[in-house]
PDB file of N, CA, C and O in Angstrom, chain B, residues numbered from 101:
ATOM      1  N   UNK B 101       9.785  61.004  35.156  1.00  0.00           N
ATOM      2  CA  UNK B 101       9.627  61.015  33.713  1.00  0.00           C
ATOM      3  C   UNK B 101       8.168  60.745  33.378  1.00  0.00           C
ATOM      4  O   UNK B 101       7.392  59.942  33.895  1.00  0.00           O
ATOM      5  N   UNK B 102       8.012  61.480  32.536  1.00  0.00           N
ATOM      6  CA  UNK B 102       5.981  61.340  32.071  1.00  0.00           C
ATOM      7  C   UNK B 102       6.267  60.764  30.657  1.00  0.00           C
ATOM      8  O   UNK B 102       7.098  61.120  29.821  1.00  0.00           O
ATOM      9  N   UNK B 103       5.450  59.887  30.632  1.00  0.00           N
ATOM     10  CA  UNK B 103       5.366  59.506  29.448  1.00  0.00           C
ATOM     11  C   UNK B 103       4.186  60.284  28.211  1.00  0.00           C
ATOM     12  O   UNK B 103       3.171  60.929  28.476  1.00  0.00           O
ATOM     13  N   UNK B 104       4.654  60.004  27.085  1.00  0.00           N
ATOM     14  CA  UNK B 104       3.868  60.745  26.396  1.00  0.00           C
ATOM     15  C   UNK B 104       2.736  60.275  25.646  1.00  0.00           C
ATOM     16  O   UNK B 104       2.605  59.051  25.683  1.00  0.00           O
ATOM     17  N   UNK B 105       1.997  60.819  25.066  1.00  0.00           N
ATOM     18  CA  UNK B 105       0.215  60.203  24.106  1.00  0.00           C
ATOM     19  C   UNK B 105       1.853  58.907  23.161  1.00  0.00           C
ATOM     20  O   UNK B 105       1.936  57.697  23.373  1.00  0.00           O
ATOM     21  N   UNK B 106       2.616  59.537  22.441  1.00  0.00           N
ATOM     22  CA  UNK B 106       3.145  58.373  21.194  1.00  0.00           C
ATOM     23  C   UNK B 106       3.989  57.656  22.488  1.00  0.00           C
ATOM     24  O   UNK B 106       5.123  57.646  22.010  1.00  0.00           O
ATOM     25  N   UNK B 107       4.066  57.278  23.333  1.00  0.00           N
ATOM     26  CA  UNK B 107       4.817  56.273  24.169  1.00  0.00           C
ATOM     27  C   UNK B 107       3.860  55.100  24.373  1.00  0.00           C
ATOM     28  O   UNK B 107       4.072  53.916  24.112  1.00  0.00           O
ATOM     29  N   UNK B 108       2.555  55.768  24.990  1.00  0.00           N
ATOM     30  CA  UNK B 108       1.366  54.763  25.049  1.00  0.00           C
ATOM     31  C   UNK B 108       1.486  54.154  24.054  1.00  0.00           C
ATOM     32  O   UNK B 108       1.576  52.934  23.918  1.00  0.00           O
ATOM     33  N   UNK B 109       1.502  55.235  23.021  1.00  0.00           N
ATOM     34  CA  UNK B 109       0.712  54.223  21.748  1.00  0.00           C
ATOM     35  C   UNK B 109       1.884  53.033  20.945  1.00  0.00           C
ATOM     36  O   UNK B 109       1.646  51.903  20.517  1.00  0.00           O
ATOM     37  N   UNK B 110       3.021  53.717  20.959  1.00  0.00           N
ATOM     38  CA  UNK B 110       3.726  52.821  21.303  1.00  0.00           C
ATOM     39  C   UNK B 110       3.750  51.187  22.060  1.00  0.00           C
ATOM     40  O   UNK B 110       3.717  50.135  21.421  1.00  0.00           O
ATOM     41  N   UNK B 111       3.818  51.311  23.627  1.00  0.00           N
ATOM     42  CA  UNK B 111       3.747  50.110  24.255  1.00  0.00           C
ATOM     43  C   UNK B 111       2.198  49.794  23.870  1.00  0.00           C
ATOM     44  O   UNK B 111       1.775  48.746  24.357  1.00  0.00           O
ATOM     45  N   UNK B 112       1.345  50.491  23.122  1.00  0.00           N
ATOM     46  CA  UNK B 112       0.155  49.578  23.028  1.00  0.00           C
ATOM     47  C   UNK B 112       0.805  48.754  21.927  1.00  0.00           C
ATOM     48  O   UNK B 112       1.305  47.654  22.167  1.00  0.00           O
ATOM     49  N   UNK B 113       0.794  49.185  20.974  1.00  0.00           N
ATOM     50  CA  UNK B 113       1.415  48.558  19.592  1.00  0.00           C
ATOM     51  C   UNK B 113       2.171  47.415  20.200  1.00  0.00           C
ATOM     52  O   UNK B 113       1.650  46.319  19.995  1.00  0.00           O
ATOM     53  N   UNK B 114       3.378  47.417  20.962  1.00  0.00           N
ATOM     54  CA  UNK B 114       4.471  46.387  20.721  1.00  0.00           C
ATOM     55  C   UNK B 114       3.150  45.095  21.913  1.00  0.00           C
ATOM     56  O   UNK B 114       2.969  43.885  21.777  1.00  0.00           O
ATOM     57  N   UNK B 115       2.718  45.763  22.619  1.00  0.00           N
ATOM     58  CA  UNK B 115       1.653  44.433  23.253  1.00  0.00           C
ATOM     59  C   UNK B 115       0.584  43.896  22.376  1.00  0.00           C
ATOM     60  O   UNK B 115       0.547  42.665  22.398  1.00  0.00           O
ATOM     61  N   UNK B 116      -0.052  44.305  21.822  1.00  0.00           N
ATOM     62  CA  UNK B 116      -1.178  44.037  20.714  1.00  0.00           C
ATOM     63  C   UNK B 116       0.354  42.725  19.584  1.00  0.00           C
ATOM     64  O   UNK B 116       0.292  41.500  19.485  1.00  0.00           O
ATOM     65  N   UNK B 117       1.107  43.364  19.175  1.00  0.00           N
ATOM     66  CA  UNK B 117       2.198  42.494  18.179  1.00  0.00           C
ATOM     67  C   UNK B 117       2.699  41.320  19.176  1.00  0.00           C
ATOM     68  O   UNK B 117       3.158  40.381  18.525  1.00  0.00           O
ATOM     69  N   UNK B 118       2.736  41.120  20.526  1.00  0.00           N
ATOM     70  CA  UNK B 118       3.128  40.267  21.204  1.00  0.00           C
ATOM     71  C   UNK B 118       1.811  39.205  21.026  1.00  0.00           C
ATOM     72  O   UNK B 118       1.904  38.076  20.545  1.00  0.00           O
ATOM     73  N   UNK B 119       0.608  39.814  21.509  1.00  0.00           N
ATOM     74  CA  UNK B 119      -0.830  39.044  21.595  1.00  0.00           C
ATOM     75  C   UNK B 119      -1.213  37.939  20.329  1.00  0.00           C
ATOM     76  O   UNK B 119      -1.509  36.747  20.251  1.00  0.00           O
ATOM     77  N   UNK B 120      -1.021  39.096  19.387  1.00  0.00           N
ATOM     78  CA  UNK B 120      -1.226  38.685  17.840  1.00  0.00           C
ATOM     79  C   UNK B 120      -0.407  37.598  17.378  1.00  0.00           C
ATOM     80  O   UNK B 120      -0.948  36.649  16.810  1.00  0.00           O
ATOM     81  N   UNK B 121       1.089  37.632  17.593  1.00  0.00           N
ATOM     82  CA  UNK B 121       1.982  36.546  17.416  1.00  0.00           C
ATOM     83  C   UNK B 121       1.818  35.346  18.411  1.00  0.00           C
ATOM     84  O   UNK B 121       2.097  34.168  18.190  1.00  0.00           O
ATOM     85  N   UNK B 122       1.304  35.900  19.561  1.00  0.00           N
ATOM     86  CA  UNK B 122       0.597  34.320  20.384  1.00  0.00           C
ATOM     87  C   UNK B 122      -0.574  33.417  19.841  1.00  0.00           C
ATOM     88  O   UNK B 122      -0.820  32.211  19.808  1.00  0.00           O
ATOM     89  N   UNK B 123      -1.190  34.616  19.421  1.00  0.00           N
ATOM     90  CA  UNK B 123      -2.185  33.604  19.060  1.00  0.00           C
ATOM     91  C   UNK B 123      -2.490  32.970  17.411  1.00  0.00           C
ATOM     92  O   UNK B 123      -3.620  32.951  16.922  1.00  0.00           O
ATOM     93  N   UNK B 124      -1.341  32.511  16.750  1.00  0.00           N
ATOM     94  CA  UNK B 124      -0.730  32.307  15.710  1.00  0.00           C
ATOM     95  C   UNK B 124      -1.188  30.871  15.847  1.00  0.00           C
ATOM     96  O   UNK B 124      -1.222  30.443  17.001  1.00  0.00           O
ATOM     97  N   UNK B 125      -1.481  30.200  15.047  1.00  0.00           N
ATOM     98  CA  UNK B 125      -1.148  28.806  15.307  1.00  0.00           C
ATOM     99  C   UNK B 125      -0.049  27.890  14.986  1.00  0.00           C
ATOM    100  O   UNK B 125       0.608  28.294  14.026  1.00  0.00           O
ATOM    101  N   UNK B 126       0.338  26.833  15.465  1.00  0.00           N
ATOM    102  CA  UNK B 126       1.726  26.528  15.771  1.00  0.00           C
ATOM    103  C   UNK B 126       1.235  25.101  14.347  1.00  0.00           C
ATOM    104  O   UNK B 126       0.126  24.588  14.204  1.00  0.00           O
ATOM    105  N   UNK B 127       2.614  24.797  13.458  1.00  0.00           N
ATOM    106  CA  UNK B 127       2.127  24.123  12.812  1.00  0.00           C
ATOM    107  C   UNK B 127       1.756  22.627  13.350  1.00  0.00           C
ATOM    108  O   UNK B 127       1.525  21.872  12.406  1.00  0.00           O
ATOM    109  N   UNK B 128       1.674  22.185  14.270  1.00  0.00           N
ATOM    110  CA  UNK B 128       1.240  20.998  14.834  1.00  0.00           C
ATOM    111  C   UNK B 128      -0.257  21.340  14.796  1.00  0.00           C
ATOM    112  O   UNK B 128      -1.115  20.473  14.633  1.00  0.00           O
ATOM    113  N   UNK B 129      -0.545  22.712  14.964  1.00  0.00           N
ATOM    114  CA  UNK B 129      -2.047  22.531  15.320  1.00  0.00           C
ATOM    115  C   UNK B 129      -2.840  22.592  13.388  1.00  0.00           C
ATOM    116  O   UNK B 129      -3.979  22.178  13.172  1.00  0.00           O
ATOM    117  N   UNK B 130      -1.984  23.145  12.327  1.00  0.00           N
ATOM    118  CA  UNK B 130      -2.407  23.038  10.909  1.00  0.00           C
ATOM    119  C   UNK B 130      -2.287  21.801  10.384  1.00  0.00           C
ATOM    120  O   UNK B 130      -3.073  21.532   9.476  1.00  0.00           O
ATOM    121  N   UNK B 131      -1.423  20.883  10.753  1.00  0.00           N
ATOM    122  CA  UNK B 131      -0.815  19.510  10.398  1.00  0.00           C
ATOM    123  C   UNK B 131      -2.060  18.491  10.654  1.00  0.00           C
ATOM    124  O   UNK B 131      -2.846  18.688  11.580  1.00  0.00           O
ATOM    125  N   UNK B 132      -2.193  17.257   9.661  1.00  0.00           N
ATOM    126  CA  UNK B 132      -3.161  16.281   9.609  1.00  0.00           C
ATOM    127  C   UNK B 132      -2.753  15.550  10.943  1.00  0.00           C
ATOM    128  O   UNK B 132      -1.617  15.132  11.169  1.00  0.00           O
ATOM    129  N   UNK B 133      -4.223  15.414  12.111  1.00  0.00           N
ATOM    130  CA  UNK B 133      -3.818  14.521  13.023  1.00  0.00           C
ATOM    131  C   UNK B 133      -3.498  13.138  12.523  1.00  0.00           C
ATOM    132  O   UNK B 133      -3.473  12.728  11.363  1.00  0.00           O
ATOM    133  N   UNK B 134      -3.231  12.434  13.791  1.00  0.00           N
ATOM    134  CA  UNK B 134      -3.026  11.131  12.857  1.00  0.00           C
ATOM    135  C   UNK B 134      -3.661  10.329  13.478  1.00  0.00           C
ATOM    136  O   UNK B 134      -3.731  10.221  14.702  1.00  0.00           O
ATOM    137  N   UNK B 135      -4.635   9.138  11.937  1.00  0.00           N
ATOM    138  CA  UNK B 135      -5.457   8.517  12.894  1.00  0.00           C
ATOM    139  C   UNK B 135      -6.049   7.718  13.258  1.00  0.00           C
ATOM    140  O   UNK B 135      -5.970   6.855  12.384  1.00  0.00           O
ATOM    141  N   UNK B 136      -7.119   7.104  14.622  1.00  0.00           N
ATOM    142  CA  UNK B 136      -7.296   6.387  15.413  1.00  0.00           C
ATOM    143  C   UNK B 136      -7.495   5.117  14.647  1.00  0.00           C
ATOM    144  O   UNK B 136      -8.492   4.474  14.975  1.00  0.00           O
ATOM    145  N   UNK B 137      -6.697   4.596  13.629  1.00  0.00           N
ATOM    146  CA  UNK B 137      -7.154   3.197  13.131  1.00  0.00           C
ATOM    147  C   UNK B 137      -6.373   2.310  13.843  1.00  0.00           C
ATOM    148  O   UNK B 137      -5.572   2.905  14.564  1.00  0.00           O
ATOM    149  N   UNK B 138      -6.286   0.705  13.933  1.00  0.00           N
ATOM    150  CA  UNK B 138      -5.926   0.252  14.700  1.00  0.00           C
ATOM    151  C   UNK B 138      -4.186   0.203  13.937  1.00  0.00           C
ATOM    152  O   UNK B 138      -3.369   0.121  14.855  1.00  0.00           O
ATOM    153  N   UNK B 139      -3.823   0.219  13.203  1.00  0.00           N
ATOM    154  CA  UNK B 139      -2.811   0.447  12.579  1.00  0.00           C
ATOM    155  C   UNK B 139      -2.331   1.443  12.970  1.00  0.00           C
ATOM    156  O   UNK B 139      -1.244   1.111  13.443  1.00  0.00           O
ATOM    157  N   UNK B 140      -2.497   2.786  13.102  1.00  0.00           N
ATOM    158  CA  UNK B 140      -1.925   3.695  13.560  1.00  0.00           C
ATOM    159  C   UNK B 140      -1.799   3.471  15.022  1.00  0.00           C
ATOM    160  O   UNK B 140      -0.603   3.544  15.302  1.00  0.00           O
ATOM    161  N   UNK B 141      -2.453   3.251  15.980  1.00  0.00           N
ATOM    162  CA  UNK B 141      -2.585   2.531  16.958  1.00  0.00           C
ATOM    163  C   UNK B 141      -1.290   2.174  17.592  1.00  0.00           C
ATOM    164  O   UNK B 141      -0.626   2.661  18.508  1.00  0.00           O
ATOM    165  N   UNK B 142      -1.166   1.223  16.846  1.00  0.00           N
ATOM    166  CA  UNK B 142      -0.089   0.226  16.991  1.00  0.00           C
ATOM    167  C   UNK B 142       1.336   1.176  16.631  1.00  0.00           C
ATOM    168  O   UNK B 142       2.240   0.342  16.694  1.00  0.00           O
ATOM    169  N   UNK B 143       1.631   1.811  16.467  1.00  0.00           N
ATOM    170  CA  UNK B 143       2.922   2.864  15.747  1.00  0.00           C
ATOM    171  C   UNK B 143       3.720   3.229  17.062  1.00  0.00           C
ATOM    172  O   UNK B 143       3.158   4.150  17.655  1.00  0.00           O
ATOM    173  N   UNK B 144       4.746   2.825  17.628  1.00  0.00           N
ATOM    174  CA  UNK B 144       5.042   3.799  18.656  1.00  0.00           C
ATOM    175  C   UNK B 144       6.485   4.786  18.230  1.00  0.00           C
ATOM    176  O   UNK B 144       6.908   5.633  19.017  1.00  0.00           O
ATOM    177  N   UNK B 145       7.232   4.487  16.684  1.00  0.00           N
ATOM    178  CA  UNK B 145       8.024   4.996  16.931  1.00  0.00           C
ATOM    179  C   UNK B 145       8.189   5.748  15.317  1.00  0.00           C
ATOM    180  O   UNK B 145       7.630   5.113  14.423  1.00  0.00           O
ATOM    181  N   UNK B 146       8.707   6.680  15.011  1.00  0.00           N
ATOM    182  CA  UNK B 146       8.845   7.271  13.449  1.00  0.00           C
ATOM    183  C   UNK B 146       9.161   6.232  12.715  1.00  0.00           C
ATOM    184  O   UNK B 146       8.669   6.184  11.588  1.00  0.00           O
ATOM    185  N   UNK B 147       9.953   5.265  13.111  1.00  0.00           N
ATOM    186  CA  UNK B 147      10.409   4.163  11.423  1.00  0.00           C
ATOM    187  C   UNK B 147       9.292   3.373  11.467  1.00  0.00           C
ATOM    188  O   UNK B 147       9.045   2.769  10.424  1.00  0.00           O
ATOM    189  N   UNK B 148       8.269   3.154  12.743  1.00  0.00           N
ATOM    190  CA  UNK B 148       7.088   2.494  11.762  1.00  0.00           C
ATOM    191  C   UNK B 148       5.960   3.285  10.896  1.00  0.00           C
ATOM    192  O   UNK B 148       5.150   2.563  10.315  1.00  0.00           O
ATOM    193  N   UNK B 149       5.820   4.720  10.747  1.00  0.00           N
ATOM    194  CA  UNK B 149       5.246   5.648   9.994  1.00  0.00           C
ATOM    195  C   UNK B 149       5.687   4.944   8.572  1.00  0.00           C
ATOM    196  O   UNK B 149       4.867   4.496   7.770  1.00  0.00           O
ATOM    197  N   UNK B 150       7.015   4.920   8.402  1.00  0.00           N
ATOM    198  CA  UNK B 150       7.908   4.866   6.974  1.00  0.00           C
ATOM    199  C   UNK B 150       7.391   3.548   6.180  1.00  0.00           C
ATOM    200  O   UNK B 150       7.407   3.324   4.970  1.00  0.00           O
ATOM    201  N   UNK B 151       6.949   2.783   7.209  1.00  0.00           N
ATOM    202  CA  UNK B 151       6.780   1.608   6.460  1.00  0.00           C
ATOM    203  C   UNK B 151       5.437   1.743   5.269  1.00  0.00           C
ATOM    204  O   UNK B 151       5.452   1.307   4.118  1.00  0.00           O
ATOM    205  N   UNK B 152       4.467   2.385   5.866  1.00  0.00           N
ATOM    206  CA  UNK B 152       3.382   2.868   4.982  1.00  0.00           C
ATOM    207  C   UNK B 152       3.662   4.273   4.051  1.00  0.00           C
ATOM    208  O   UNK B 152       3.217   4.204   2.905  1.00  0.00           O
ATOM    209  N   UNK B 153       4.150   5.164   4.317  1.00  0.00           N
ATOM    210  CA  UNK B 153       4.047   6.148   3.827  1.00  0.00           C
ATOM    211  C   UNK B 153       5.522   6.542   2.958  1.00  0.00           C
ATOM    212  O   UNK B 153       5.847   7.684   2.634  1.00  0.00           O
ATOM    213  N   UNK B 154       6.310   5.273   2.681  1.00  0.00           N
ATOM    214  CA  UNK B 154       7.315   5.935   1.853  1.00  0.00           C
ATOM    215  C   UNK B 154       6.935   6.119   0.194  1.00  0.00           C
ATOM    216  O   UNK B 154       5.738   6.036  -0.080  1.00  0.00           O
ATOM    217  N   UNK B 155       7.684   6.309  -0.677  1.00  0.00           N
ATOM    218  CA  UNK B 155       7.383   6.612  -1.702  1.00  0.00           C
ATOM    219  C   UNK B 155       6.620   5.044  -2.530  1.00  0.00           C
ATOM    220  O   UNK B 155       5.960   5.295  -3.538  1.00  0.00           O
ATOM    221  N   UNK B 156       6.684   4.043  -2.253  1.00  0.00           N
ATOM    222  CA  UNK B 156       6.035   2.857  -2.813  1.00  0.00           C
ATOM    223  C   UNK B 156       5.284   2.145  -2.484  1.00  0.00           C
ATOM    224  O   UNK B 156       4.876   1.123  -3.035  1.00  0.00           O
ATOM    225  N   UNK B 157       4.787   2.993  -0.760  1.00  0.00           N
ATOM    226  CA  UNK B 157       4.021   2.221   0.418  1.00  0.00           C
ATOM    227  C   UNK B 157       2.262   2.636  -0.168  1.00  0.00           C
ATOM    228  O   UNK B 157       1.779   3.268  -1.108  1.00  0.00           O
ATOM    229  N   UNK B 158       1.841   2.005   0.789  1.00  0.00           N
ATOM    230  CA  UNK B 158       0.563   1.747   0.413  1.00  0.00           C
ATOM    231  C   UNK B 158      -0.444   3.681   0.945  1.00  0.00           C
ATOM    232  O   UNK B 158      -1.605   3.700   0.536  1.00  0.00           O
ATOM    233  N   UNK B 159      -0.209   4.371   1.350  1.00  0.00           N
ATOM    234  CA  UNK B 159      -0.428   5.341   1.440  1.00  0.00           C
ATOM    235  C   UNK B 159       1.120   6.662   1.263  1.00  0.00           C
ATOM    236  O   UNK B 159       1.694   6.864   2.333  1.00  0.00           O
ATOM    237  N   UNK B 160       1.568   7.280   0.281  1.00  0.00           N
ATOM    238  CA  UNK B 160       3.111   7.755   0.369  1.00  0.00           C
ATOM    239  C   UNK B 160       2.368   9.332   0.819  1.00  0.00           C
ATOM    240  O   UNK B 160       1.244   9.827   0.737  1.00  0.00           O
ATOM    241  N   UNK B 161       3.727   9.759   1.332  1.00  0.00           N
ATOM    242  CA  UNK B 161       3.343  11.317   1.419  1.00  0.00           C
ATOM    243  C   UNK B 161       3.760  12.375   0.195  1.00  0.00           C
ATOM    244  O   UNK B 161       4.557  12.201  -0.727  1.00  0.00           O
ATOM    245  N   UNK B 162       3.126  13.265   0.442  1.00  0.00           N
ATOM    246  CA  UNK B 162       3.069  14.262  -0.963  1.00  0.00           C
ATOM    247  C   UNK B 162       4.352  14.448  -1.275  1.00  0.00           C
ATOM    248  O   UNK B 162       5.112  14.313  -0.316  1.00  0.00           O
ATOM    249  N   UNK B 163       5.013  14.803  -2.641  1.00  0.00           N
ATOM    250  CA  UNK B 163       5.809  15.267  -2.752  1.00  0.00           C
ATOM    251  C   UNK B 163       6.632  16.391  -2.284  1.00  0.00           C
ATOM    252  O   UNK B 163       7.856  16.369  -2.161  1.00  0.00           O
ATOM    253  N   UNK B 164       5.605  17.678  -1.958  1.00  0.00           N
ATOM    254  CA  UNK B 164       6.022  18.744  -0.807  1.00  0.00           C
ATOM    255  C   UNK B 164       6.380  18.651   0.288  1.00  0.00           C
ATOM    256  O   UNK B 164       6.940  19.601   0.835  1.00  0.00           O
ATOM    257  N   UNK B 165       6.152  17.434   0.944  1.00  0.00           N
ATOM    258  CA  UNK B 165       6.173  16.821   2.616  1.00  0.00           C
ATOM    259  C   UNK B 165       7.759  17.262   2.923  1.00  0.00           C
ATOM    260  O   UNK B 165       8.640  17.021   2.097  1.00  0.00           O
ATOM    261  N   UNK B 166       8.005  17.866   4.072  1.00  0.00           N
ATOM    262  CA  UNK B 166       9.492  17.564   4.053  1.00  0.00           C
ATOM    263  C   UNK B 166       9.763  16.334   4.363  1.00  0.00           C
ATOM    264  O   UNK B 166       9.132  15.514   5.029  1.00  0.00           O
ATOM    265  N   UNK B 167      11.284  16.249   3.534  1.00  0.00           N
ATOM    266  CA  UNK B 167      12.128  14.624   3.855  1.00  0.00           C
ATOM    267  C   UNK B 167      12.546  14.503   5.750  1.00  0.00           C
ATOM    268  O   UNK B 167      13.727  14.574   6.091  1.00  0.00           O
ATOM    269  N   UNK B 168      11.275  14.300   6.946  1.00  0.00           N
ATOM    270  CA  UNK B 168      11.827  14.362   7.718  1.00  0.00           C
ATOM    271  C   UNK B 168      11.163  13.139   8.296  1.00  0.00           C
ATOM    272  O   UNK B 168      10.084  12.674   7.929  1.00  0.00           O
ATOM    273  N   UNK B 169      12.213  12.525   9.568  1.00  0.00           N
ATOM    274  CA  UNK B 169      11.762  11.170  10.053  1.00  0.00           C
ATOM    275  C   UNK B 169      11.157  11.056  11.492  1.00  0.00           C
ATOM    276  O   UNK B 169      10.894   9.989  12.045  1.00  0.00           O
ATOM    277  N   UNK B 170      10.905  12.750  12.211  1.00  0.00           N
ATOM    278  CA  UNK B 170      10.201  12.999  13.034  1.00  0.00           C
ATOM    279  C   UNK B 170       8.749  13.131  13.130  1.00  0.00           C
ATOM    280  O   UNK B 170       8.401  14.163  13.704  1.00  0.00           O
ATOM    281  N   UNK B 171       7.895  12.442  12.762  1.00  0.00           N
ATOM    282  CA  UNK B 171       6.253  12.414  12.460  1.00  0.00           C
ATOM    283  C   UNK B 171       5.858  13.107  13.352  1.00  0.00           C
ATOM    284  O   UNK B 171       5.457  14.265  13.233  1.00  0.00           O
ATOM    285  N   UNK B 172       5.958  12.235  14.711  1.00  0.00           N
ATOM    286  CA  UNK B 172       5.500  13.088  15.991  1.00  0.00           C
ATOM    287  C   UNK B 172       5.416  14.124  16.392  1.00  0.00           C
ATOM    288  O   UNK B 172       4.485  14.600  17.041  1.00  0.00           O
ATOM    289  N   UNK B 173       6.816  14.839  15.907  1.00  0.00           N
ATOM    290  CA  UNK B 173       6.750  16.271  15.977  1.00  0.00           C
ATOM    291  C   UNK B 173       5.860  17.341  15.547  1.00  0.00           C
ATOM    292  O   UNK B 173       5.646  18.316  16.267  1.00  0.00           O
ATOM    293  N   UNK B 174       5.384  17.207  14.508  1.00  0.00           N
ATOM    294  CA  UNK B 174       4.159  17.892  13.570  1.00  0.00           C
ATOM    295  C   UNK B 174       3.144  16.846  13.477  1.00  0.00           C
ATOM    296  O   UNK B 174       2.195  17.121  12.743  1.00  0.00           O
ATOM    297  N   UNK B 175       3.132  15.981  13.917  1.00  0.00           N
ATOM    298  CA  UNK B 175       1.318  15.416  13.963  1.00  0.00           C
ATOM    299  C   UNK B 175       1.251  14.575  15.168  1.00  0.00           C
ATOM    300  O   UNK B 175       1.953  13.676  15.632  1.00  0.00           O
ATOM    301  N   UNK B 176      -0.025  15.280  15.578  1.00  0.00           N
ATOM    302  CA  UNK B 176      -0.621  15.165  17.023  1.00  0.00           C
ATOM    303  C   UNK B 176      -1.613  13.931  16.850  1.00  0.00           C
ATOM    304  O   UNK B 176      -2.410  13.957  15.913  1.00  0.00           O
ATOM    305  N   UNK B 177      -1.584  12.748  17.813  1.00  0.00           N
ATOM    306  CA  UNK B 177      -2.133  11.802  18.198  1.00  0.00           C
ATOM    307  C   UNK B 177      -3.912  12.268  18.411  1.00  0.00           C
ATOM    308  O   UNK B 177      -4.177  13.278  19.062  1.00  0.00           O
ATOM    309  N   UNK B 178      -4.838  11.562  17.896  1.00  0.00           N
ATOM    310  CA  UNK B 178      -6.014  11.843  17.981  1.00  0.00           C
ATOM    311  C   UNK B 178      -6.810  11.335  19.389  1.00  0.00           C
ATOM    312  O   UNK B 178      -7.314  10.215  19.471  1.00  0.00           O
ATOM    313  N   UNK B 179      -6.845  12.353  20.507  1.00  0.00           N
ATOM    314  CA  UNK B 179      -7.885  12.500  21.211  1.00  0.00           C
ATOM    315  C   UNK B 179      -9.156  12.363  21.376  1.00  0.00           C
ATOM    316  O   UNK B 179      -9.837  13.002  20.574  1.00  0.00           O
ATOM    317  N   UNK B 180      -9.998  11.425  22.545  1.00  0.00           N
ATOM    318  CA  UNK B 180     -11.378  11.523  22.476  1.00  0.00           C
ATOM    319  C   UNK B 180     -12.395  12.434  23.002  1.00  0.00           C
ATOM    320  O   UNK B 180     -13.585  12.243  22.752  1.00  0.00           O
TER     321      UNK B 180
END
């Protein structure tokens, strides 16, 4: 079987749409790190996030934020 000029161009297309969707960024990498104060520091688990950042805490999160209690998941620990 020979393939044809629209087959190429084809498997070019669906590889270029594979490439393109890799190199997407993942929202952990758009998300505010979180950071190196000694307070944050000290955090090892999501319910101590809550203590600062609920709706009456001394820093709250936006109203858009989703209602979720996984921090870690979408914000990455700050690296030196």
């Amino acid at each position: 079987m020979k393939l044809r000029k629209i087959d190429w161009l084809f498997v070019l297309f669906a590889v270029a749409v594979v490439v393109g969707v890799s190199l997407l960024p993942t929202p952990k990498d758009r998300n505010p790190m979180i950071p190196k104060s000694a307070e944050h520091l000290a955090v090892t688990n999501e319910k101590d996030c809550v203590r600062c950042h609920q709706a009456d805490g001394v820093k709250p999160v936006p109203t858009r934020h989703p209602r979720r209690q996984d921090c870690f998941r979408c914000h990455a620990r700050q690296v030196d």
